[in-house]
C-alpha positions in Angstrom: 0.0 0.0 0.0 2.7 2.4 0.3 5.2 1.4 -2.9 3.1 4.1 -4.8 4.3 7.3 -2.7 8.2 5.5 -3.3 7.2 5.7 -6.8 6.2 9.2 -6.1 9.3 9.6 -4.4 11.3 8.4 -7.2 9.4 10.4 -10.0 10.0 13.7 -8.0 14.1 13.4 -7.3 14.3 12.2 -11.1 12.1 15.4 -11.9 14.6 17.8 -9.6 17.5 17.2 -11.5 15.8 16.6 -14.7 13.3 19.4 -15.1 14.4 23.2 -15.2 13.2 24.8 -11.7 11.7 21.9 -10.0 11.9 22.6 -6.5 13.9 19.4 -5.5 16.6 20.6 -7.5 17.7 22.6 -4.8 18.0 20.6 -1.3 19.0 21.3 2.5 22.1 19.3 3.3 22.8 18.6 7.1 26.0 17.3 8.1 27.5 17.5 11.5 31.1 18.0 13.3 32.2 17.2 16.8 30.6 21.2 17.6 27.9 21.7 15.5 25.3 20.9 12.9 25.6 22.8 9.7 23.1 23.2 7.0 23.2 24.3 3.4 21.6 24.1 0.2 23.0 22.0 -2.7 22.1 20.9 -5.9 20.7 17.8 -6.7 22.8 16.6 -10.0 21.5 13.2 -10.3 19.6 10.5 -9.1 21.8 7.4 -9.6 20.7 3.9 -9.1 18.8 2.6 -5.8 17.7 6.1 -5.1 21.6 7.2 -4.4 21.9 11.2 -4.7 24.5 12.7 -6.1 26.1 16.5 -5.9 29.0 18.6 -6.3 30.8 20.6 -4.3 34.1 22.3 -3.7 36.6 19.8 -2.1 38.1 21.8 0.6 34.2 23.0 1.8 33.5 22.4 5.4 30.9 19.7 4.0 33.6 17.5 2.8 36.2 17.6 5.6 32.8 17.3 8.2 31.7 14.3 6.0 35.5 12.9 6.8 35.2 12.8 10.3 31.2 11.9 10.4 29.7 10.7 7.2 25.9 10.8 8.8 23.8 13.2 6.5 20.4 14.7 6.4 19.3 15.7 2.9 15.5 18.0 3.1 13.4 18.5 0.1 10.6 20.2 -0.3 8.1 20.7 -3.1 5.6 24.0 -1.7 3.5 23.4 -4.5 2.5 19.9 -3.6 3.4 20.6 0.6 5.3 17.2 -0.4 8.6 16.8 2.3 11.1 14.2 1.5 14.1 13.5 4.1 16.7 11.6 3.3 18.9 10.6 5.9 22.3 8.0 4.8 25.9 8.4 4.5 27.7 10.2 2.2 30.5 8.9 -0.1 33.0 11.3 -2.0 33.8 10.0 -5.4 37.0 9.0 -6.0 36.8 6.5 -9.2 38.7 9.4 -11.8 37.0 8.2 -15.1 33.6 9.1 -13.1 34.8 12.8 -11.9 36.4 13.0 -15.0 33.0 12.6 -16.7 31.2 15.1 -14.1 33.7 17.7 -14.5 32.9 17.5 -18.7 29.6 18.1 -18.2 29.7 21.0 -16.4 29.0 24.2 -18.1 32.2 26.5 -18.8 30.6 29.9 -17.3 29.6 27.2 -14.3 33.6 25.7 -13.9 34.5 29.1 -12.0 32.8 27.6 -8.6 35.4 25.2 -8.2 38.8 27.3 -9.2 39.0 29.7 -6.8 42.1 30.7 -5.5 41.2 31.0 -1.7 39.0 27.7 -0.1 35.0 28.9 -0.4 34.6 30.7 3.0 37.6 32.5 3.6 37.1 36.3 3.9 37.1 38.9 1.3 37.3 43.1 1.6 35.8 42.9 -1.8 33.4 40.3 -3.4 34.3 41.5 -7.1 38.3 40.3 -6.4 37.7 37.0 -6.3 40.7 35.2 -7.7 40.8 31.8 -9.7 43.2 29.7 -10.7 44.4 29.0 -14.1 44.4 25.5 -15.1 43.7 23.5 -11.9 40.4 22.8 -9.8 38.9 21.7 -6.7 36.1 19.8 -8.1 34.3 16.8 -5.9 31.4 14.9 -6.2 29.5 13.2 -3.6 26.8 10.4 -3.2 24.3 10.3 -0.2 23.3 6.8 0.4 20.2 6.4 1.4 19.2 4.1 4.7 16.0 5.9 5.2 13.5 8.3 3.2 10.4 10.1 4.7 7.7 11.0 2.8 5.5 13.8 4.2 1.9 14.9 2.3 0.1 18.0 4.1 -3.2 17.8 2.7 -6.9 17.7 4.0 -8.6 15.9 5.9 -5.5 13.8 7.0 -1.9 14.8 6.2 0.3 11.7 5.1 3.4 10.6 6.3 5.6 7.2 5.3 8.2 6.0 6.5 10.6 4.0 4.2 13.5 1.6 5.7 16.1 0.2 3.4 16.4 -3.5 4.6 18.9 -5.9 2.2 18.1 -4.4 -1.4 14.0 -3.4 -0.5 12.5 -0.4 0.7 10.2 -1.3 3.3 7.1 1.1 4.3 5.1 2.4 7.4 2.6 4.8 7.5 3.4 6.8 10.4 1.2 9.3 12.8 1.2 12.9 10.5 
């Protein structure tokens, strides 16, 4: 009974990175430190096999050295159109295989390239935001997988809001409907 919202599930990540301005293109990434929790939003690139996600980032981020120490992530999605809420909760993976980053890198768009040359690590400080330096023939591109263990599905509709939970157990999502 609840296999059709994983389908819906499925059909809406495909549709964020897929479709121009679907709103589960862009997604709240939680990843945690010894100190604190930090949030962002990402991009959602792809939706790879067995509902893996996959994004790109800046390697020397505080996302990548915090999913060193503690690879435990929190991914939020949210559709306001639909009041659809997916969370996504797994462990991330930084790609390593170099025919696959290889292949990621080449389909970036040139103008788009520039987020991952900087001269400085993305944080640093800058006096002035229109001196940012780049770096001429070398990059700091990464990729990253989340892999899912869990996905909630949230509905807020009337009379009775819906909420699923979905448990990955061997190769099968398993799902509960859960109190709203």
């Amino acid at each position: 009974m609840t296999k059709q919202f994983l389908e819906e599930t499925k059909r809406e990540l495909t549709n964020g990175h897929s479709k121009k301005g679907h709103p589960f293109r862009y997604f709240t990434l939680a990843t945690a430190n010894e100190n604190k929790v930090r949030q962002r939003t990402v991009v959602l690139r792809k939706l790879l096999p067995d509902l893996n996600l996959l994004f790109y980032t800046d390697a020397r981020t505080f996302k990548v050295s915090e999913i060193n120490q503690n690879n435990s992530v929190s991914a939020l999605f949210y559709h306001p159109k639909k009041l659809m809420q997916v969370r996504v909760e797994g462990k991330a993976r930084i790609i390593t295989d170099p025919k696959s980053l290889s292949n990621y890198w080449g389909n970036i768009p040139e103008k788009s390239k520039k987020d991952y040359i900087t001269k400085s690590r993305p944080g640093s400080m800058l006096k002035n935001p229109d001196n940012v330096e780049y770096l001429e023939n070398e990059h700091h591109f990464c990729a990253i997988k989340i892999i899912p263990s869990a996905l909630e599905y949230l509905r807020l509709k009337r009379p009775n809001h819906l909420r699923v939970l979905f448990t990955k157990i061997k190769e099968d999502w398993e799902g509960e409907f859960l109190v709203p």
